[in-house]
Each structure stands twice: as C-alpha cells, then as structure tokens.
N, C-alpha and C positions, 0 to 999 in steps of 0.2 A: 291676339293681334289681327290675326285673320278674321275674325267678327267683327272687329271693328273698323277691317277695311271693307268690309263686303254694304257693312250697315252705312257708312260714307258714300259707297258708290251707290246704294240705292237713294240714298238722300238723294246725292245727283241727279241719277235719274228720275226721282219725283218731281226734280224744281219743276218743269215747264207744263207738268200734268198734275190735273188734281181730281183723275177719275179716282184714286182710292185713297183712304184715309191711311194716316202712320201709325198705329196701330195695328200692325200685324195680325195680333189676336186677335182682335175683330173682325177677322177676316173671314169668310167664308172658304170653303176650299177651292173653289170655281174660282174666285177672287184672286187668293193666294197664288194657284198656279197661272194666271194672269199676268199677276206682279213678277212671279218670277222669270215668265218668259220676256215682259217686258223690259226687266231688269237686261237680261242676256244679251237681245237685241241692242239696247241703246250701247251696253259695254263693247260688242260686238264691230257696231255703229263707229263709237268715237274709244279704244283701247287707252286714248292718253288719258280718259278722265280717270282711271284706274291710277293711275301712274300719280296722276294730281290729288289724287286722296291720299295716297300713300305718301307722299311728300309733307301735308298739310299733318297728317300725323304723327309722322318722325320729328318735325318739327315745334309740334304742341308738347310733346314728351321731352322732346332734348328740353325745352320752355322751363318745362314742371322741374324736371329734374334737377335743371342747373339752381334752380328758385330752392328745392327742397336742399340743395347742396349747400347755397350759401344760408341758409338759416341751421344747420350742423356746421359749419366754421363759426358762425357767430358765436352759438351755445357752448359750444369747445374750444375757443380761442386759448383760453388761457394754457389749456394743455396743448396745445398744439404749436401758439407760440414760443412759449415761457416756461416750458415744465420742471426744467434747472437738473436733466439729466443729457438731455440730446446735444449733438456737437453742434456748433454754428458757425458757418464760417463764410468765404466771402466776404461782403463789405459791411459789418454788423449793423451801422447805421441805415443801410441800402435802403432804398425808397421803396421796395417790390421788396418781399420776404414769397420765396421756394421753399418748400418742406417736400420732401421725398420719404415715402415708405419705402424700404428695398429691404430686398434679400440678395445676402454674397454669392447662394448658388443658383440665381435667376438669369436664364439666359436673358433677357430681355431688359434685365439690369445693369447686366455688364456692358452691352448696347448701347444703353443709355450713359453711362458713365462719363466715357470720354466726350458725349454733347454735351451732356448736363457741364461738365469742368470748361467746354468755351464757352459755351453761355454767360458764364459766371464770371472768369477770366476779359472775356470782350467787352461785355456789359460794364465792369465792374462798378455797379450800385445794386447789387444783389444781395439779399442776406439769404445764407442759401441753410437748410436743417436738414439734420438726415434722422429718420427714424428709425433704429436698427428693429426689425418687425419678419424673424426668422420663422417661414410657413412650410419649407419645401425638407422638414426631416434634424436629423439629430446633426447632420456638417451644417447644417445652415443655423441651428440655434449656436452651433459649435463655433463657427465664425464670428457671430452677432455676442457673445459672453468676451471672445479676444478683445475685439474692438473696444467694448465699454469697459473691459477691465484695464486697457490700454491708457484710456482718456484718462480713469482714476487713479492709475498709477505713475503713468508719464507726462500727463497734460494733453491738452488741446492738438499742438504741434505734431505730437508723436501719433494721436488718435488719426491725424488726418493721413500721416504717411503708411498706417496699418490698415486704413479704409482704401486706398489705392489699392497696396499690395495685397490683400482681400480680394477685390474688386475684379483684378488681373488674373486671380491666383486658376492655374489648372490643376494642382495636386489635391488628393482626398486632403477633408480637412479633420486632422485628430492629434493629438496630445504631443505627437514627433510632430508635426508640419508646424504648430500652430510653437510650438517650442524653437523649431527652428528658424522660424521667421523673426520671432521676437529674439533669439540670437544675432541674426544681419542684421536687423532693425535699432542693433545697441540699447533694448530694454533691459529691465530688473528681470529675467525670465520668471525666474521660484515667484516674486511676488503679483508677476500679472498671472502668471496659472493659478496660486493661490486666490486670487480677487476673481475668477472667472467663476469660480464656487461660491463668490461674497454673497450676503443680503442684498447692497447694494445693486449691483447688476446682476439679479435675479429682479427684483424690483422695478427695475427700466424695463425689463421687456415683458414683464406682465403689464406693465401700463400701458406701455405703446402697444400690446394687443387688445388692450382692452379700448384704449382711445380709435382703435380701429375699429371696433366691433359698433362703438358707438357709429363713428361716421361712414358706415357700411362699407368699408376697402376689408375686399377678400381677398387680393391681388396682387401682386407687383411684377413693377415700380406700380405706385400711385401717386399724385400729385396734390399738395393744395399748392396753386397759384393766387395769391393776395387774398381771397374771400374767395374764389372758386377751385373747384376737383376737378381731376382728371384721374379717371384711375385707368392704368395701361402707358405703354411705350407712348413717348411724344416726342418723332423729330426737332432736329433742334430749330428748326426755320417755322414750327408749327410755336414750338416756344417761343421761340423770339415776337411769335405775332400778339400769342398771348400778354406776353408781358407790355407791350407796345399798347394794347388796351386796355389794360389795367392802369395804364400811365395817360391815357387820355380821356381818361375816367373824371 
C-alpha cells in the first residue's frame, strides 16, 4: 500500500515537470537522488497531495473490490440464495433478499442482532437468510449443530425462536445448556441432540464453510446485500442506506 501511495505521489509531483523520465530505472543515481529530493519538497510544499492519493486509491480498491464481490454472488447465487438448508425469514417475497454469515459466540454478532431484527421488522419487504457458519471454537459449532437440528426437527417457527435465544444466550454452550434450552423452548429434546450428530446438519455447515471460502468471508457477521458484500458489523442506518440503493437501482 505504501508503494503505491509513494508511486501516486511522485506521479503527482511529475505532472508539471518533465526534467526526468518515469522510469526510475533509467535513472542515474545523480538523477534519482534529484527525484527524490524533489519528490520531498513538492510533498513538503503541498502535504494534501499526499492525502489526495491516498483517497484516489482507497477508492480504486473499494471500486475493484465491490466489482470482484458482485461477480462471486453472481457465480454463487444459487448457494447463497436457494441452498434448501438455511432458514429464511422475514418477508420471503421481499424485494431486497439479506443473507448474514454469523456465529452465536461473535461479539459483534450479537451487536448486530437486534438491528439486523428492526431492519427487517421496519422494512418489512426484506427476505432476510441466515447462514449458520460457526469459526470461533467447539460452543460455536455447538450452537450452530442446535439451531439446524432445531429447524429439522421443529420447523422454521421453532428455528427462529432458538436463533434468538442463541443469539442472547451468555451461558457456556454444551450438552446441559443446549438441553436445557430446548427444554423451555418446548422442543422434542432426545431428538434435536440426536439430529445435532445427523448427516444432515453436519452437511449444512460444511457447505456454508465452504460457500464461504468460495466468497472469501473469513469473518463474522458478513453480509450479502442484494448482489453486493459486506463482511464485518454494519449499523443499522448504514443498512438501511444500503438497502435504499439497492432499491434505486
């Protein structure tokens, strides 16, 4: 990054002079230490041109990036939209489709929780996906195995009320918590700890890590909003702007 802000700001400073060629290499050493001092000076001279490279290039990169991001949703849509394991909820028709990577023991997940629910809530034409996608350890896969074995044993309804209380939860998570919860929760307990051990959701989250790996989220939360990522925490008024562009699209 630094090379290529240093290599900006000399550009700069060649525009108005064309004693030496850009070619570096070319240079003599009398030359080069010329260039250099003249580089310093001009930076010296005017410090915001520094500042203006450094903009122009944060900029070209956010550019590339967002470009290299929506062409991995394109090639992945199907798994990202449609993969006929993830929960979906909010307004299934919704004009905007939210997918969220999360992990249960992610500070910054938890954060996001309660915006991400008025988001979805205020909006209401949201189809909102959540990808159980557990990175941070054995309570976090441990969390992410309740959940999906939840969905497949009590349905959609019950998945959403054990994604909350997940979501909330401050106790270690293992075999008594996750037992006890699906106790208050009024689930089948014996057959959602049996299904936590199933093919089936062992199978969901090696996809969803692996559909992560595709669309390089190391992270969470991460986001797809409509055709573009975000990976990391996103207030919910940064959301809200998102999605508002995505609708004036």
């Amino acid at each position: 990054m630094l090379k290529r802000i240093a290599t900006a700001a000399m550009a700069a400073a060649l525009a108005g002079t064309t004693a030496y060629a850009f070619d570096i290499d070319a240079m003599t050493v009398e030359e080069r230490d010329a260039f250099r001092a003249e580089i310093r000076a001009y930076l010296l001279d005017d410090p915001e041109v520094l500042l203006e490279a450094i903009a122009v290039l944060e900029e070209r990169e956010a550019n590339e990036q967002a470009s290299t991001d929506m062409d991995l949703v394109r090639v992945n849509a199907d798994r990202i939209f449609e993969d006929g394991h993830s929960w979906v909820g909010g307004n299934p028709e919704g004009d905007v489709t939210v997918v969220e990577f999360l992990d249960y023991r992610c500070g910054f997940c938890k954060r996001a929780h309660p915006e991400v629910g008025e988001l979805i809530s205020s909006d209401g034409n949201i189809r909102y996906i959540v990808k159980e996608f557990p990175i941070l350890g054995e309570q976090s896969l441990q969390a992410s195995r309740f959940a999906l074995a939840v969905k497949q044993i009590n349905g959609d309804d019950a998945y959403a009320k054990a994604h909350d209380a997940l979501m909330t939860m401050r106790a270690e998570v293992n075999d008594l918590s996750l037992s006890k919860l699906s106790e208050r929760l009024g689930y089948d307990t014996e057959a959602v700890m049996n299904a936590m051990e199933g093919e089936a959701v062992q199978r969901a989250i090696r996809e969803n890590h692996a559909l992560a790996q595709r669309l390089r989220i190391d992270g969470t939360p991460s986001f797809v909003f409509g055709d573009r990522m975000v990976r990391g925490y996103v207030p919910l008024e940064q959301m809200r702007g998102i999605i508002a562009g995505l609708r004036d699209l």
